[in-house]
C-alpha positions as CSV (number, residue, x, y, z in Angstrom):
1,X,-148.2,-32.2,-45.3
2,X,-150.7,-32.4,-42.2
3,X,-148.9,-35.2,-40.7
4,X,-146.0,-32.9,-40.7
5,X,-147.9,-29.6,-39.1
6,X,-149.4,-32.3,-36.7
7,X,-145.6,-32.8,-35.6
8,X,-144.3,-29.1,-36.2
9,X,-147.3,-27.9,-33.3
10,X,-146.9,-30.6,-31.1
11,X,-143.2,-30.4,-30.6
12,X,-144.0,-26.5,-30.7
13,X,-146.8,-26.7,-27.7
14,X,-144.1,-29.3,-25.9
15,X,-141.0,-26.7,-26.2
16,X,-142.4,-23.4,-26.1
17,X,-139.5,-22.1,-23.5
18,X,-136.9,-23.3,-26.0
19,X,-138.7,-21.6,-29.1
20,X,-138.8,-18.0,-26.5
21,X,-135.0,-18.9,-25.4
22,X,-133.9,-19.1,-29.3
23,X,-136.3,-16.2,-30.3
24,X,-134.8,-13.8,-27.3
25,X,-131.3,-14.4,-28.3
26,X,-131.9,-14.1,-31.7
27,X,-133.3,-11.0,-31.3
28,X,-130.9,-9.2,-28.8
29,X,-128.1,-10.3,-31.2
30,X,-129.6,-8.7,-34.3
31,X,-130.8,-5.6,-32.4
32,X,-127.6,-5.0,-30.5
33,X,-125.6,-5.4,-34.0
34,X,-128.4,-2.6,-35.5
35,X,-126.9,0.0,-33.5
36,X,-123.6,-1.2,-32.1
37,X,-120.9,-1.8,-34.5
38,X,-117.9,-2.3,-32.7
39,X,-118.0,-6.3,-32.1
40,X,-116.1,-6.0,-28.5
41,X,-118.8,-3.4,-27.3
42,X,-121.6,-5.3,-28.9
43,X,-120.6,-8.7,-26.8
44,X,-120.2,-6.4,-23.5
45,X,-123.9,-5.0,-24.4
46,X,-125.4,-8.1,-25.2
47,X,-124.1,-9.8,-22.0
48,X,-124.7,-7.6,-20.3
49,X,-128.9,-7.4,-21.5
50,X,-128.7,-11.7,-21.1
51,X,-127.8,-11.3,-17.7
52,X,-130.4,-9.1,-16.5
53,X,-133.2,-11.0,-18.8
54,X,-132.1,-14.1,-17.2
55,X,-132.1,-12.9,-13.8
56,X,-135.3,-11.3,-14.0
57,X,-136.7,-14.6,-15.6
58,X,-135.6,-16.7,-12.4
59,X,-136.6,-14.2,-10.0
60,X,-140.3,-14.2,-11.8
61,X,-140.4,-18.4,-11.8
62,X,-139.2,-18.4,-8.3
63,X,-142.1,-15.8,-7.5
64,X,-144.6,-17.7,-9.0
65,X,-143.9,-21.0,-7.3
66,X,-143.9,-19.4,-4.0
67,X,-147.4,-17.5,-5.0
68,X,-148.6,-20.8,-6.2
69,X,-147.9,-21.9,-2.2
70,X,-149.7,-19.1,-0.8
71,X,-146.3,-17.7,0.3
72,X,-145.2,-13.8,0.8
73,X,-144.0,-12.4,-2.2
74,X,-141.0,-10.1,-2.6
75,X,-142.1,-7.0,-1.5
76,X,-143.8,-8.7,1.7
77,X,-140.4,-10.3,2.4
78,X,-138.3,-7.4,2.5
79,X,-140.9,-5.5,4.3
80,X,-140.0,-9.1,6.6
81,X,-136.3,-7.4,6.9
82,X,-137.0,-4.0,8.2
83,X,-140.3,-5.4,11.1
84,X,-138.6,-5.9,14.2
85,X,-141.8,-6.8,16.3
86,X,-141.9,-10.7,16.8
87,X,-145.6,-12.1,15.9
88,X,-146.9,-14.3,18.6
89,X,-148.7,-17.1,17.0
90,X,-151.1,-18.9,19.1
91,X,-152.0,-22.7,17.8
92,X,-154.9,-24.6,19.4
93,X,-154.6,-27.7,19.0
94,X,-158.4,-30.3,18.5
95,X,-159.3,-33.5,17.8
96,X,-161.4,-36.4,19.2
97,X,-159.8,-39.3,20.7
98,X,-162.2,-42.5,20.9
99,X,-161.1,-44.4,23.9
100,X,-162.3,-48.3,24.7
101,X,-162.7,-48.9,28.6
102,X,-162.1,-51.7,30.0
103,X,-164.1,-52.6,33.1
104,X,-163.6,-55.1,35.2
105,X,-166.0,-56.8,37.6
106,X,-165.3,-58.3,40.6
107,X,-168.0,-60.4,41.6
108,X,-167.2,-62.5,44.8
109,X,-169.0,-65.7,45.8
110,X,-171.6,-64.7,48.4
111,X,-173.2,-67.2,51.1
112,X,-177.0,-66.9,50.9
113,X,-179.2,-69.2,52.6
114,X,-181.6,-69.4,49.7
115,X,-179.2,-69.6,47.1
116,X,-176.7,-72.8,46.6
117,X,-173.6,-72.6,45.5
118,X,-174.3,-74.0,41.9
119,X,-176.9,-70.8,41.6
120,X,-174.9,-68.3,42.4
121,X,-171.7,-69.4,40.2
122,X,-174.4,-70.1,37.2
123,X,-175.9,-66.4,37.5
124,X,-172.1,-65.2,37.6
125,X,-171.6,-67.3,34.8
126,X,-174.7,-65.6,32.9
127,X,-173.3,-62.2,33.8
128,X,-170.2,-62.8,32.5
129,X,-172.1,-63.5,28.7
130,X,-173.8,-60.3,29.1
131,X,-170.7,-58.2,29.4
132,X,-168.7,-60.6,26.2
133,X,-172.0,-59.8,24.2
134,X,-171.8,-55.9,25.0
135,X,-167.9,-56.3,24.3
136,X,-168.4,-57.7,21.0
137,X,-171.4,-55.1,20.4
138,X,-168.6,-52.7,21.1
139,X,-166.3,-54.6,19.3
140,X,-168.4,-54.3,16.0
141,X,-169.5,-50.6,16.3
142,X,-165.8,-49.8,16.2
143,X,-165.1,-51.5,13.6
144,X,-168.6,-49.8,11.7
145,X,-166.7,-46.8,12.4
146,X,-163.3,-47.8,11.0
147,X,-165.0,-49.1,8.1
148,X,-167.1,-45.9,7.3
149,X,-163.6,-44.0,8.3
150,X,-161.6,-46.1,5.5
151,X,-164.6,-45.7,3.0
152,X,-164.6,-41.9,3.8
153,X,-160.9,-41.3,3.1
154,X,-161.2,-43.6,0.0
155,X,-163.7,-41.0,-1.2
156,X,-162.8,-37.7,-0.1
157,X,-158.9,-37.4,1.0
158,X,-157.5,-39.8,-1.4
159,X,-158.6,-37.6,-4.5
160,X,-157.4,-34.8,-2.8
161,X,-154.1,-35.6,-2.2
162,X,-153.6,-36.6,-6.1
163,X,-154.9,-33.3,-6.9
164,X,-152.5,-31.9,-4.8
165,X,-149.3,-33.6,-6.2
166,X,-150.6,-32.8,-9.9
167,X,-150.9,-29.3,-8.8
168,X,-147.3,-29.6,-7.4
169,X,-146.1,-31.2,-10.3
170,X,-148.1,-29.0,-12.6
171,X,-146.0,-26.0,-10.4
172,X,-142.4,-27.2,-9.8
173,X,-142.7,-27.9,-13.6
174,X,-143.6,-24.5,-14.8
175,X,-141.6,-22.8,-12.4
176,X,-138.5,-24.8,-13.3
177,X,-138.7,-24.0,-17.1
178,X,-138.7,-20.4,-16.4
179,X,-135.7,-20.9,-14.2
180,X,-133.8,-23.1,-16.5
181,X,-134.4,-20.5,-19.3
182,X,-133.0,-17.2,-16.9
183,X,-130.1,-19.6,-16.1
184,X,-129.2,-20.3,-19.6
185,X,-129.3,-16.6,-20.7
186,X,-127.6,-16.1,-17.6
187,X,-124.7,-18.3,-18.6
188,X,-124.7,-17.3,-22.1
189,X,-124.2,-13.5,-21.5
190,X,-121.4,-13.8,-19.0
191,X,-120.1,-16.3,-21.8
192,X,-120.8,-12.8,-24.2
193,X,-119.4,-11.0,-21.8
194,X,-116.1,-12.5,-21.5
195,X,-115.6,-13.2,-25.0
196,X,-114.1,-9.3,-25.5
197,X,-111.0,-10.3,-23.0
198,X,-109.9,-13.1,-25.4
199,X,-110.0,-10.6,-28.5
C-alpha cells in the first residue's frame, strides 16, 4: 500500500497542471449544469467560461516568463503605446586591451678605433640575448595571465552560466505548462462552443 501512495504522490507532484486542467473542467461542467438546464445553453456558457480561463492562464504564464527576464509587464507596455517621446540611450562602452609591442633595434656596425670588429658584433650579439630573454620574460607573464584568466573563468563564469540555463530551463518550463493548460481550455471551449450548431 505505501509503494502505491509512493507512486500516486510522485506522478501527482510530476502532473500537477494536468490534475488542475481535469479538476477545472470538471468543475465548470458540474456547476454550469447546477444552474443551466438547457444542454445547448449550457455548452455556449461553458465555452464560453473555458475560453476566458484559458486566455487568462496564457496571458499569466506569458507574464511571468517576461517578469522572470526583468522585462516590462503589461501595464508598462501599454503605457509603451500611448509615450510618444523617444528615450535616448547612451551606451559607453569599456574594457582593457593588453597590447604586445614589438620593438625593433637597429643597431649599425660602428668604426671605433679602440674597438675591433669582432667586439663590437659580439656586444651586438650580447644585446640581442638581452632583448630574447626580456621577450620570453614577456612571453611567460602573458601566459601567467592567461593561465590565471582560464582558472578564473573556470571558477567564477562557468558556474554562472549553468545557473543561468537552469534558471532558464526552470522558467521556459513553468511558463510553458501554464500556457499549454490556457491553450487546451482554450480549445476545448470553442470545441463546447460549437457543439450547439450541430444539435
Amino acid at each position: 500500500m505505501s509503494i502505491l501512495l509512493k507512486c500516486i504522490r510522485s506522478w501527482y507532484r510530476r502532473n500537477k497542471p494536468f490534475v488542475a486542467f481535469c479538476l477545472v473542467l470538471v468543475s465548470i461542467y458540474f456547476v454550469i449544469r447546477t444552474f443551466v438546464t438547457e444542454t445547448e445553453l449550457s455548452f455556449l456558457i461553458g465555452g464560453l467560461v473555458l475560453q476566458l480561463l484559458g486566455i487568462s492562464v496564457t496571458f499569466k504564464g506569458i507574464l511571468d516568463i517576461r517578469k522572470e527576464f526583468n522585462r516590462p509587464g503589461f501595464w508598462e507596455l501599454t503605457k509603451g503605446l500611448f509615450r510618444f517621446e523617444s528615450k535616448t540611450v547612451i551606451a559607453v562602452a569599456s574594457g582593457n586591451l593588453n597590447m604586445l609591442a614589438a620593438t625593433v633595434i637597429a643597431s649599425g656596425v660602428t668604426q671605433s678605433k679602440d674597438k675591433s670588429k669582432q667586439d663590437i658584433n659580439a656586444e651586438n650579439i650580447d644585446r640581442l640575448f638581452q632583448l630574447i630573454n626580456e621577450d620570453r620574460k614577456q612571453a611567460q607573464m602573458l601566459l601567467e595571465q592567461l593561465r590565471n584568466v582560464e582558472k578564473r573563468i573556470d571558477a567564477e563564469v562557468l558556474p554562472k552560466v549553468g545557473q543561468i540555463s537552469q534558471k532558464t530551463e526552470r522558467i521556459h518550463i513553468s511558463g510553458s505548462g501554464l500556457t499549454l493548460m490556457g491553450l487546451g481550455w482554450v480549445a476545448i471551449g470553442v470545441i463546447c462552443s460549437a457543439i450547439p450548431s450541430f444539435l
